[in-house]
Structures are given as structure tokens and as C-alpha cells.
MARBA-3410 file (N, C-alpha, C, O; in Angstrom, 1 decimal):
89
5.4,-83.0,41.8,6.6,-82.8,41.1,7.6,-81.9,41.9,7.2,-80.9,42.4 ~ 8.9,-82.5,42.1,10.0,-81.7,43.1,10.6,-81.1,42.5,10.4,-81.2,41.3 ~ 11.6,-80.1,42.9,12.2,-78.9,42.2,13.5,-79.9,41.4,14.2,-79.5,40.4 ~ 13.8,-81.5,42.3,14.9,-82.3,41.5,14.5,-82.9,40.5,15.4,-83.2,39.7 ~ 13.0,-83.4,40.3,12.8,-83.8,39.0,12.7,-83.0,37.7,12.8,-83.2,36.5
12.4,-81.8,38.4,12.4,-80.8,37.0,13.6,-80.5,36.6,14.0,-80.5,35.4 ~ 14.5,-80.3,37.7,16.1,-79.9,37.2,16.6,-81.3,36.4,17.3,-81.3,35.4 ~ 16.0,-82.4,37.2,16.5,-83.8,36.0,16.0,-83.4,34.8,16.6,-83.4,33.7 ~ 15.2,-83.2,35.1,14.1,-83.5,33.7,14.9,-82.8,32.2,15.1,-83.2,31.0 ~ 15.5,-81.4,33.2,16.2,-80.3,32.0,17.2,-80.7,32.1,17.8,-80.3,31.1
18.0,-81.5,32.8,19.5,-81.8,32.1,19.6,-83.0,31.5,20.5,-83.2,30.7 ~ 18.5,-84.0,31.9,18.5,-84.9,30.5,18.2,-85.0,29.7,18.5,-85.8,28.8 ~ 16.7,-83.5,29.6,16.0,-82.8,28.4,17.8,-82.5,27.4,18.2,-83.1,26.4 ~ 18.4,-81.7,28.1,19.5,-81.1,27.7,20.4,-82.1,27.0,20.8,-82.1,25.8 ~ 20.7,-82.8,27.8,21.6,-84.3,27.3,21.0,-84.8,25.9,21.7,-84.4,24.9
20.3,-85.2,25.6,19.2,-85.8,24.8,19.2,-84.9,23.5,19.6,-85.4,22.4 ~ 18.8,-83.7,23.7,18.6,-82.8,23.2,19.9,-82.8,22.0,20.0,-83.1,20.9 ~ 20.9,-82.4,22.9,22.6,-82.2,22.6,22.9,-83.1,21.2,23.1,-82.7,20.0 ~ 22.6,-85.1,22.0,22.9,-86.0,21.3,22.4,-85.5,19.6,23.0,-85.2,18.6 ~ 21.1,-85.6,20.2,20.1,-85.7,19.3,20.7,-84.8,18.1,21.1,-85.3,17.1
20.9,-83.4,18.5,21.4,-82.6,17.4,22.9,-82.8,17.0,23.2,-82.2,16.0 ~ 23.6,-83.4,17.5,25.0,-84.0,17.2,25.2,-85.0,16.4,26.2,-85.2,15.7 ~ 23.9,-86.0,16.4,23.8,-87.4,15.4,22.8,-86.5,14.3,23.0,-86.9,13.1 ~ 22.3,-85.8,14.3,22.0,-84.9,12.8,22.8,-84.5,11.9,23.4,-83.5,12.2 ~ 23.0,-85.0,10.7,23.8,-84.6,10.1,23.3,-82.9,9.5,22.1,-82.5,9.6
24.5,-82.2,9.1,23.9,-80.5,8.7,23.9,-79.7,10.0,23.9,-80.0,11.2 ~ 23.7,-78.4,9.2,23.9,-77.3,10.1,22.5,-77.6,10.7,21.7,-78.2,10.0 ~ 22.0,-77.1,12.0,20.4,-76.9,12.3,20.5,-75.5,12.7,21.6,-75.1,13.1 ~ 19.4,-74.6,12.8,19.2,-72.9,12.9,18.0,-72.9,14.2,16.9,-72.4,14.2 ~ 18.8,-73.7,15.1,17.7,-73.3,16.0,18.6,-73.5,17.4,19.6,-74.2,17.4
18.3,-72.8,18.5,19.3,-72.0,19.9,19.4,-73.3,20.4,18.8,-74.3,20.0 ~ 20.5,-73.4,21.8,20.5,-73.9,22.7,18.9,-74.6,23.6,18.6,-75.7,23.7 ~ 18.3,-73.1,24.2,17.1,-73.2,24.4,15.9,-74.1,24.0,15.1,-74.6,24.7 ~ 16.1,-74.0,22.2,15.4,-74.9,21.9,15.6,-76.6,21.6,14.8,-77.5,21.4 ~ 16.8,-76.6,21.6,17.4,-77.6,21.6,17.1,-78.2,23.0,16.6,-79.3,22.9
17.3,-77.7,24.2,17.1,-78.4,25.6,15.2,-78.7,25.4,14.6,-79.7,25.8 ~ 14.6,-77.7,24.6,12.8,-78.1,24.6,12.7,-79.4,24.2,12.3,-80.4,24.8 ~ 13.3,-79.4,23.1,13.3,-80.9,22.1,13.7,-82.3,22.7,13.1,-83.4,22.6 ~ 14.8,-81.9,23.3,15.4,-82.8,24.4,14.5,-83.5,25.2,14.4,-84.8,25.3 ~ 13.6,-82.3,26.3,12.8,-82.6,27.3,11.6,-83.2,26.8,11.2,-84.2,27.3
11.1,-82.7,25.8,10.2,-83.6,25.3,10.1,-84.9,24.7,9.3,-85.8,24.8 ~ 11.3,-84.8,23.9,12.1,-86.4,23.7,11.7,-87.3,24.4,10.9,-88.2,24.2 ~ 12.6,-87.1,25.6,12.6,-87.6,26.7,11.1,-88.4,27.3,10.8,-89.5,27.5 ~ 10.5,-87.3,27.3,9.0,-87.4,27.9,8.3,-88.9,26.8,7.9,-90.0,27.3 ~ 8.2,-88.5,25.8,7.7,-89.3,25.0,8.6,-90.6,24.4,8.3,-91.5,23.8
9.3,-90.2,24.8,10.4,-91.3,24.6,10.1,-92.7,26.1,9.6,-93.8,26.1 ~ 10.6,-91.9,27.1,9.9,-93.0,28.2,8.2,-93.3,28.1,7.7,-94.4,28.5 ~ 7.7,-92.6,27.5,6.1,-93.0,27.4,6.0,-94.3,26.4,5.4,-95.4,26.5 ~ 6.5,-93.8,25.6,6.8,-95.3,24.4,7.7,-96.5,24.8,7.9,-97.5,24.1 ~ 8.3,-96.3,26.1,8.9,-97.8,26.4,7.9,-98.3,27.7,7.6,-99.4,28.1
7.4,-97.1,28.3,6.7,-97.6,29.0,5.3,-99.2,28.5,5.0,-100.2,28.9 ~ 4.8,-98.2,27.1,3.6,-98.7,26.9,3.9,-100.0,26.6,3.3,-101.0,27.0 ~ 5.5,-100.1,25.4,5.9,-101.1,25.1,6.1,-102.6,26.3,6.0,-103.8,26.0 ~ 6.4,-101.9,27.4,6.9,-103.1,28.4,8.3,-103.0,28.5,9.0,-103.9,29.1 ~ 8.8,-101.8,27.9,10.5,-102.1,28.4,10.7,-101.9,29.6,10.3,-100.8,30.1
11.2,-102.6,30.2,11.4,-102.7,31.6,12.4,-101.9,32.6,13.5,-102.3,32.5 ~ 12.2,-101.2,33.3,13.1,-100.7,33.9,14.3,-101.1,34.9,14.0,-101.9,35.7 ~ 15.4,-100.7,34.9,16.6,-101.8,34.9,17.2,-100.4,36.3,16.9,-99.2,36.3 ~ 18.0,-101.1,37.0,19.0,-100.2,37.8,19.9,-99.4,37.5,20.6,-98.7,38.3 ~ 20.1,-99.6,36.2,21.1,-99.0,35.2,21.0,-98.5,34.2,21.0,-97.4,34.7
21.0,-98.4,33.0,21.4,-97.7,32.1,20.0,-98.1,31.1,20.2,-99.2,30.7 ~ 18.9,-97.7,30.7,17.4,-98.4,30.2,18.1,-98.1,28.8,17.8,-97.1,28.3 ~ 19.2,-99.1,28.0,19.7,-98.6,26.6,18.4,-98.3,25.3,18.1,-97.5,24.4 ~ 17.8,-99.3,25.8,16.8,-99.5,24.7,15.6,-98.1,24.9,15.2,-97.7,23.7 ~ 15.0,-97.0,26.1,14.4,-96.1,26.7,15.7,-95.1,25.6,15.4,-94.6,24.5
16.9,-95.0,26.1,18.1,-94.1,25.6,17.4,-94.0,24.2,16.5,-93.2,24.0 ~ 18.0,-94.8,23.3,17.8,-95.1,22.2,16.5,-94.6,21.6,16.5,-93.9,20.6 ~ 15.4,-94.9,22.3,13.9,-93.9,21.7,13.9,-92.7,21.7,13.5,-92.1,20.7 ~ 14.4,-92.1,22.9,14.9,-90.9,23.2,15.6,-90.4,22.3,15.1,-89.4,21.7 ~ 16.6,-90.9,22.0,17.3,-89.9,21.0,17.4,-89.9,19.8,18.0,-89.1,19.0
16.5,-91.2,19.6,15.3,-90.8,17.8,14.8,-90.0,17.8,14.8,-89.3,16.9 ~ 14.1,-89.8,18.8,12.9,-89.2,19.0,13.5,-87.7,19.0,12.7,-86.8,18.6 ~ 14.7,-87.3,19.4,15.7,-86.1,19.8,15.6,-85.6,18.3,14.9,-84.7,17.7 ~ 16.4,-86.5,17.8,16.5,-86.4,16.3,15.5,-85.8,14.8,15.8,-85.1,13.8 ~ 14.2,-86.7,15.2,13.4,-86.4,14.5,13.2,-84.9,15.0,13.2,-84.1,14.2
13.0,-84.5,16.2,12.2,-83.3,16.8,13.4,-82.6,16.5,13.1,-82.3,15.4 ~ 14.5,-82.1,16.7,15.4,-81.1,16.3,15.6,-81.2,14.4,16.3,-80.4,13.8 ~ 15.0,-82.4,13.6,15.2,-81.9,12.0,13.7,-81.2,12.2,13.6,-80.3,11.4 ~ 12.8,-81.5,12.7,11.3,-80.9,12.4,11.1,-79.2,12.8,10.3,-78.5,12.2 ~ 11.9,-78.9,13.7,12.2,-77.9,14.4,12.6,-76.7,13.4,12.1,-75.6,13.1
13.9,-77.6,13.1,14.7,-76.8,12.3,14.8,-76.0,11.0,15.3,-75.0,10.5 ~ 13.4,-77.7,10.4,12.8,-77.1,9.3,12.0,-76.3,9.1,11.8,-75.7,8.1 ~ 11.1,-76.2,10.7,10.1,-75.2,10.4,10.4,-74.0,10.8,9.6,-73.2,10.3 ~ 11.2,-73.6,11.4,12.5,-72.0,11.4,12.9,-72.2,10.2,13.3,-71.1,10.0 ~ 13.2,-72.9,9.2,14.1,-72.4,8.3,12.9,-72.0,6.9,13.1,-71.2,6.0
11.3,-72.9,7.4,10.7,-72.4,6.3,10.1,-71.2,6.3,9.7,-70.7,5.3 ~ 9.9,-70.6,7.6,9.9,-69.7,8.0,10.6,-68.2,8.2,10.3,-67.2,8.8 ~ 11.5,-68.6,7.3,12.1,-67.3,7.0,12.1,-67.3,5.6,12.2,-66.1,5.3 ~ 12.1,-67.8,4.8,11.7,-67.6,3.4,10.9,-66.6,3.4,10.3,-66.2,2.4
END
């Protein structure tokens, strides 16, 4: 692993992340920082699940890989969110 995949890794963790909590409807109570985690992991398991699927990798833009990704963004920043928020009760 190179010092540019990791920096990818965190700015499309970051990207991802962003989406993700921007197509959330509601306030979410969790940082930047954790928002880029959510992201990176997204991400991670997001290409793992198009991988297994057979989505194919394209020169351009993998919409359908995007798209898992930032379900996946989604779900992990409401699951996040809720467990900081049950958490302070």
C-alpha cells in the first residue's frame, strides 16, 4: 500500500462520506472525522460488493460501484449517528 492510495482512499473515504451525510435526511451528531471513517469504509465495502457481484470495472466513472458506496455511506452515517445519540441518554 503507497502513501497515494491511502491519501485516495481518505479523500474518497471523505467524498463518500460527505454525500452520504448530505442525502440523510436530519440533523446527524457525529464530526467531520467520523464522517471521513464512514466514508472510507463505505467505500471499502462498497467496491467489495461490486467486486463479488461482477460489476465491472470501466475507465470512467463505475456509477453502479458509486451508488453502493453511498448507500452504504448512508446507512453507516444513520447507524453512527444513532449510536452517539443513544449514547448520551
Amino acid at each position: 500500500m503507497t502513501i497515494e492510495s491511502i491519501l485516495g482512499a481518505i479523500v474518497i473515504g471523505a467524498v463518500i462520506g460527505a454525500i452520504g451525510r448530505l442525502l440523510l435526511p436530519g440533523r446527524q451528531a457525529i464530526g467531520w472525522i467520523l464522517t471521513v471513517v464512514v466514508g472510507i469504509v463505505a467505500a471499502l465495502i462498497g467496491t467489495a460488493i461490486a467486486q463479488v457481484l461482477g460489476v465491472e470495472t470501466t475507465p470512467g466513472i463505475d456509477w453502479i460501484e458509486l451508488v453502493m458506496q453511498v448507500v452504504l455511506a448512508i446507512v453507516g452515517v444513520g447507524l453512527v449517528a444513532g449510536l452517539r445519540r443513544g449514547s448520551r441518554v
